[in-house]
N, C-alpha and C positions, 0 to 999 in steps of 0.2 A: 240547625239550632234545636234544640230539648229544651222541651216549657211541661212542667211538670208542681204539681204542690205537695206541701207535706205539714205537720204538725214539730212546731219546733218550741220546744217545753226547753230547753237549754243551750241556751245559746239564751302652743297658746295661740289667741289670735294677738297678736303684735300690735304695740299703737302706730306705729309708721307700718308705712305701705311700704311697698319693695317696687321699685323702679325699672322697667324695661324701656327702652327704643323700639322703635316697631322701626320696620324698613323706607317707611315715607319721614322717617325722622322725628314721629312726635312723641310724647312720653307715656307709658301707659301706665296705670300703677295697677301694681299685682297685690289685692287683700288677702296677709294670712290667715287662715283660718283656725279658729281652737281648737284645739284637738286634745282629747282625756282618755286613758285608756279607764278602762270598765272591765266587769267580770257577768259571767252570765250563771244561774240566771237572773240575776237580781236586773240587768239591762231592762229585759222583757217586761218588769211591774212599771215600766215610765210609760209602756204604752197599752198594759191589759192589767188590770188590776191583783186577778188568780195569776200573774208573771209567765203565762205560756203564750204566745201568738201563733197563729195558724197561715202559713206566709206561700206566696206564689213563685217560682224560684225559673228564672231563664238561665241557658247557658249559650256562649258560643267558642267555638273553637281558636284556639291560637296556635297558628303551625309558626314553629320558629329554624330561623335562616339552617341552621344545622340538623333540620330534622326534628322529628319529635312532635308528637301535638300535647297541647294541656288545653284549660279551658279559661272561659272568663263569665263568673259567676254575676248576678245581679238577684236579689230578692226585695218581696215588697210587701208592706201588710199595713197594715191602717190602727191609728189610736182608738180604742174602744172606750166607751161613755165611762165615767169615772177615774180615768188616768190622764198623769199630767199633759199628755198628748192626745188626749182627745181629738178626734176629728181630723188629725193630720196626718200625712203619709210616708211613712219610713222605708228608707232605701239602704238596702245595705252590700257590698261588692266581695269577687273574693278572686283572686290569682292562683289556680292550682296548675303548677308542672310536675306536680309530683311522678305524673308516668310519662313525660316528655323524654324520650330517651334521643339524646345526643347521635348521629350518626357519625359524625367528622369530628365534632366540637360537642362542647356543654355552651348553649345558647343561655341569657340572661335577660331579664327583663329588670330598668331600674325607675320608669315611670309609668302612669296613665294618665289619661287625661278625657276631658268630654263634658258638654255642654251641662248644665246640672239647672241654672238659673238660680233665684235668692234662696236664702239656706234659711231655716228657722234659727233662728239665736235667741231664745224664751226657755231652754229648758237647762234644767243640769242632769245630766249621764251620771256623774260619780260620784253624787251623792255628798258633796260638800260643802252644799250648801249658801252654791255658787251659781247663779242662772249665765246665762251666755256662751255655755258649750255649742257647739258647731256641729265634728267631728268626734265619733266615737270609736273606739277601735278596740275590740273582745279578745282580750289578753288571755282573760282567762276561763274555762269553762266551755271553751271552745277548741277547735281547731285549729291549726296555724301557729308560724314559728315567727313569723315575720313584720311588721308594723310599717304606720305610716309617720314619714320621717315629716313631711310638711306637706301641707295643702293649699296651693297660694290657686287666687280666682280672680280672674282677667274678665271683666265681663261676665256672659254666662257659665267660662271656661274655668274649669276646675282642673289643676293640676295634682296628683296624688306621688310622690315621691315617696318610696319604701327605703326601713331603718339601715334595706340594705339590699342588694340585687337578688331577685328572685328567679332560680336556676334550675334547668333542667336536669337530669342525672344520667349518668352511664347504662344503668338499668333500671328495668320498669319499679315505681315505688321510691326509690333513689331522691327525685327531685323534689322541691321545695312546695307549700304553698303559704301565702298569706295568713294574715288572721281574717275573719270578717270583719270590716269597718264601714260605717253607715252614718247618715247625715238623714234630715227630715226636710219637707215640704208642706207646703199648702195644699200643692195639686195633684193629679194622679199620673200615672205614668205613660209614657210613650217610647216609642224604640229610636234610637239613635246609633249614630255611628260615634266609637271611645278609639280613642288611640293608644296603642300599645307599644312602647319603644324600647329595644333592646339595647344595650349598653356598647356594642359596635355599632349603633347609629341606623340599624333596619327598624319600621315603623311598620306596624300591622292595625290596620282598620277591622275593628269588629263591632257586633251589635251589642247592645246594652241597654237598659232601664232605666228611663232617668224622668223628673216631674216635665209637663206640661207647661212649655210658655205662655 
């Protein structure tokens, strides 16, 4: 794992709940989460007023069934006095296969998932002046090709479904990676184990950044 900081100057939720069965047969409802895409830097002024944050950045590896490693990104930086997030703790994730190079196959990843717990719903990302954003996701002004299609929360479990499967390539540089998208907190972080599932149905457990329960 690489834990490492840097200076980063740039860079709906549904009224019905969605319905699962759990295996003991009872009903559990899964809450979607809002999700707005944004552009950067303009993101950055919700939480430092001069719009640059200064963020702590993990990473961990994901070796996928065909070969290939990419990584799985987590950053974290805190609301500074006079932005609308003040005081609060922002997380934000990223999926890069970009040098995942296929041995037999092009392997794909088309979920995440991992425990997050309550989400701030008090702010608005995109600026329209709409409070209740959730999920933000850096379309623009950033890196990344890819988005998140829904984020349904079971619990403390967050599920992140992308616009579309995110895939390794034949050669190094070749493969895909997300955009960054991030959600806030109250609390500060700890390491947890995220699940990463490939669209053949292999699951890879890695570490990741997530608030304090």
């Amino acid at each position: 794992m690489r834990i490492f900081a840097l200076q980063a100057g740039c860079w709906g939720r549904s009224l019905a709940a969605v319905l699962f069965v759990s295996l003991a047969g009872s009903v559990v409802h899964a809450v979607p989460l809002r999700i707005v895409n944004v552009g950067a830097p303009a993101i950055n002024c919700v939480f430092n007023p001069p719009c640059t944050n200064t963020v702590n950045d993990t990473t961990d590896n994901v070796t996928l069934s065909t070969g290939g490693t990419g990584f799985f990104q987590s950053r974290t930086f805190n609301g500074k006095p006079g932005s609308p997030a003040a005081g609060l703790f922002a997380y934000e994730y990223r999926l890069d296969l970009r040098n995942a190079v296929g041995l037999t196959a092009i392997a794909c990843v088309d979920w995440v998932s991992f425990d997050f717990g309550p989400v701030v719903s008090t702010l608005d990302y995109n600026r329209d002046r709409r409070r209740g954003d959730q999920v933000f996701v850096i379309t623009s002004g950033g890196m990344g090709t890819i988005g998140i299609a829904s984020a349904n929360k079971v619990g403390n479990k967050i599920t992140f479904r992308f616009t579309s499967p995110v895939c390794g390539g034949g050669r190094p540089g070749a493969g895909q990676t997300t955009f960054f998208w991030g959600l806030v907190s109250r609390t500060g972080p700890r390491f947890v184990t995220a699940k990463v599932h490939e669209t053949g149905g292999v699951v890879h457990n890695i570490q990741a950044r997530t608030p304090t329960l």
